[in-house]
N, C-alpha and C positions, 0 to 999 in steps of 0.2 A: 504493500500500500504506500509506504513513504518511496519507494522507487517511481513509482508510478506519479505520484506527486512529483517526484524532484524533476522528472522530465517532462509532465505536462509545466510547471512552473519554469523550464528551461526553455521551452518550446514558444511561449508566453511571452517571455523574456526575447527572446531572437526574434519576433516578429515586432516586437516595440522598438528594439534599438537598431533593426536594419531594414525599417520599414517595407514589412512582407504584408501581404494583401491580406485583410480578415477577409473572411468565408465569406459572411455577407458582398462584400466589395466583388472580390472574385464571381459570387452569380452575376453581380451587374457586370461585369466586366465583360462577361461570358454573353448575357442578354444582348447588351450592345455590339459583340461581333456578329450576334447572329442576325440582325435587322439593318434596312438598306439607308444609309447616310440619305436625309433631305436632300443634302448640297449638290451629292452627285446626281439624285434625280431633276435635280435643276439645270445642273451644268449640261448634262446630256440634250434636256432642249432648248436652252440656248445657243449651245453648239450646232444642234438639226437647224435652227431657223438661222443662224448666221450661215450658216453654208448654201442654204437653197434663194439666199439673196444675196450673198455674197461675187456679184458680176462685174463686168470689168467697167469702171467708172463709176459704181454704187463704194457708198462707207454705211456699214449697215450699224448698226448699237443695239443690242438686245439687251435687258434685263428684265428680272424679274423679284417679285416678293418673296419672303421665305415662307414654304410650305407651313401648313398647319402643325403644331408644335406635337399635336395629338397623334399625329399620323404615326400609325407602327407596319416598316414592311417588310418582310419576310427579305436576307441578302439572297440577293439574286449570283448565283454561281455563271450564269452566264453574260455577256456585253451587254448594256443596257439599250432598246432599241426606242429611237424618238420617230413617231408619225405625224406625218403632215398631210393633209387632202391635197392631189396634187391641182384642184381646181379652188383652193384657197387663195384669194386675191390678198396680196398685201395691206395690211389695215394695223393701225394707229396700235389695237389689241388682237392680241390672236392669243389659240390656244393649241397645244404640242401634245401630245398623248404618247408618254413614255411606255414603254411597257419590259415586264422581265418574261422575257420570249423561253424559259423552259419549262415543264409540266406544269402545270398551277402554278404558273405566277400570275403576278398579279398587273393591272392599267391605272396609272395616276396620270390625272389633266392637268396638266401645268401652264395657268396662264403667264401669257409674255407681254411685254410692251417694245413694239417696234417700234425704230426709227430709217427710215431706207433715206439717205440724202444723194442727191445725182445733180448734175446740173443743167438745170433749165431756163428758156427766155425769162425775159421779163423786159417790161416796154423801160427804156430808156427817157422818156420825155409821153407827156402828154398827148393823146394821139386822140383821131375823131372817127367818127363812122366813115367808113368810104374811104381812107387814107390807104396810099401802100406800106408795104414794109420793106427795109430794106437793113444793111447793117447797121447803119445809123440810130437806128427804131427802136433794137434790142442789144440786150447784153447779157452773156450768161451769170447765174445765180447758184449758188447749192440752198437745195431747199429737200423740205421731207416730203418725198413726192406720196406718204401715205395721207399724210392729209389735202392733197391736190383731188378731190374728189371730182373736179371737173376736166380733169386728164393736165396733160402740159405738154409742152414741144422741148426739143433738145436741139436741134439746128435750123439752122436758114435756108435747107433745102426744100424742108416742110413747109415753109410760109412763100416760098419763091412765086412772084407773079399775085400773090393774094392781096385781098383789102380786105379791113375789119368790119365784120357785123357790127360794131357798135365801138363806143368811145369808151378808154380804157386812160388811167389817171397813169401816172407814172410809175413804174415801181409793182405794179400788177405783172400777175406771172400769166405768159401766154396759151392759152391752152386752144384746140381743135377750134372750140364751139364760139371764138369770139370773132373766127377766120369764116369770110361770105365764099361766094361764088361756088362752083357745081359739089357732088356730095358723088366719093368714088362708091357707098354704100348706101342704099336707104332701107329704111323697116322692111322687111318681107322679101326683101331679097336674097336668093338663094346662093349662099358664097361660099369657099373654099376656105376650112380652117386649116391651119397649118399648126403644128405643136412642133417644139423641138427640145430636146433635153439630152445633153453630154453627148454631142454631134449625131444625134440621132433626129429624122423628118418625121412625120406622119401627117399626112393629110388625111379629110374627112369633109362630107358635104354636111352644112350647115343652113340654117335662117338667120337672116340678122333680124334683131329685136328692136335696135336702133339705128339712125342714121349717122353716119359721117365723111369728112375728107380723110384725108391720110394722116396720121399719127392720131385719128381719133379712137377713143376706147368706147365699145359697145358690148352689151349682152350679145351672142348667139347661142342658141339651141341645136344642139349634134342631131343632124336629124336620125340616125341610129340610133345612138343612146337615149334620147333624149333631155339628155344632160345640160345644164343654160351655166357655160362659162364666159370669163371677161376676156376678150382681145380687141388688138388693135388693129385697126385699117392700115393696110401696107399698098395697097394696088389696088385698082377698081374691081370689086370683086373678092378680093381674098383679105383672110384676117390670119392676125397671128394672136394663138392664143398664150395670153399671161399669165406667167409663173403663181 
């Protein structure tokens, strides 16, 4: 009995003066390797959304909140996988669906807040209805093209030979719908979508839902799928569809 003692009291002893784990500690310790870090299931989709926007002349910025303090997930032994719809338009908030791809795992939604900046016109001086454009007119800008809900232009190809629907104050960013004259698209026209993704084409016959000239952004309906994604007017008749 006093043996027993002397080495539970030794034992006692060793973990107080060379700070060894109590038992307690040790299950936490054990708990927390077994469950999936918040941080990495956040990291994982803002890494997905900075990559599917990250294109040549965009600076993208993704962040996000920290997950619910409450959330407990099971560690996932495999890569963690982040989904995106790939007919998800760019927007101000979006949300990423990670998920632990082996047998019962589990899908947490991870909301994000984007910011995509590119650089776009914007009217140099005061301009009226019925004016042309020309270099003079405009100057490029970086702007967050997610909240350009009215689309925007990026060069002086796109406005060449045009005059503006309407009078536009300085310092306004140029988009499709403030440019007049003919329209390469209009509602109910039957067009050509074009998708591209890591040098790969697909074409597909579509409806357009809206009208436009060129660089404007409209709804079309895949008339297959019947799926209604965002592109943009490229040629009279054909759209490209947006990331």
């Amino acid at each position: 009995m006093t043996l027993r003692l002397a080495t539970a009291t030794g034992l006692l002893a060793t973990m107080l003066w060379f700070g060894a784990p109590w038992p307690q500690a040790a299950r936490a310790e054990n708990a927390a390797a077994a469950t999936q870090s918040p941080d990495s299931v956040r990291a994982a989709a803002e890494q997905a959304l900075h990559e599917r926007y990250a294109l040549p002349g965009s600076r993208v910025v993704v962040s996000s909140a920290p997950l619910d303090l409450r959330l407990r997930l099971d560690a996932c032994r495999e890569p963690l996988r982040a989904v995106i719809s790939p007919y998800a338009a760019a927007a101000p908030h979006m949300t990423v669906r990670v998920q632990c791809p082996q047998p019962g795992g589990w899908t947490v939604r991870v909301p994000l807040q984007l910011q995509l900046f590119r650089n776009v016109l914007v009217t140099s001086r005061p301009l009226l209805r019925g004016d042309g454009l020309d270099v003079a007119d405009v100057r490029a800008e970086e702007r967050d093209v997610t909240r350009l809900g009215y689309g925007y232009l990026e060069n002086l190809a796109q406005v060449a030979g045009r005059t503006l629907a309407r009078s536009l104050p300085a310092g306004s960013v140029l988009s499709p719908g403030a440019l007049g004259g003919r329209r390469m698209v209009r509602a109910g026209d039957r067009v050509e979508m074009v998708a591209r993704l890591d040098g790969i084409e697909v074409r597909a016959a579509g409806v357009a839902m809206g009208s436009g000239d060129n660089g404007a952004r409209l709804r079309v309906r895949n008339e297959n799928s019947g799926k209604v994604v965002e592109a943009m007017v490229s040629a009279p008749g054909v759209v490209v569809a947006l990331p």
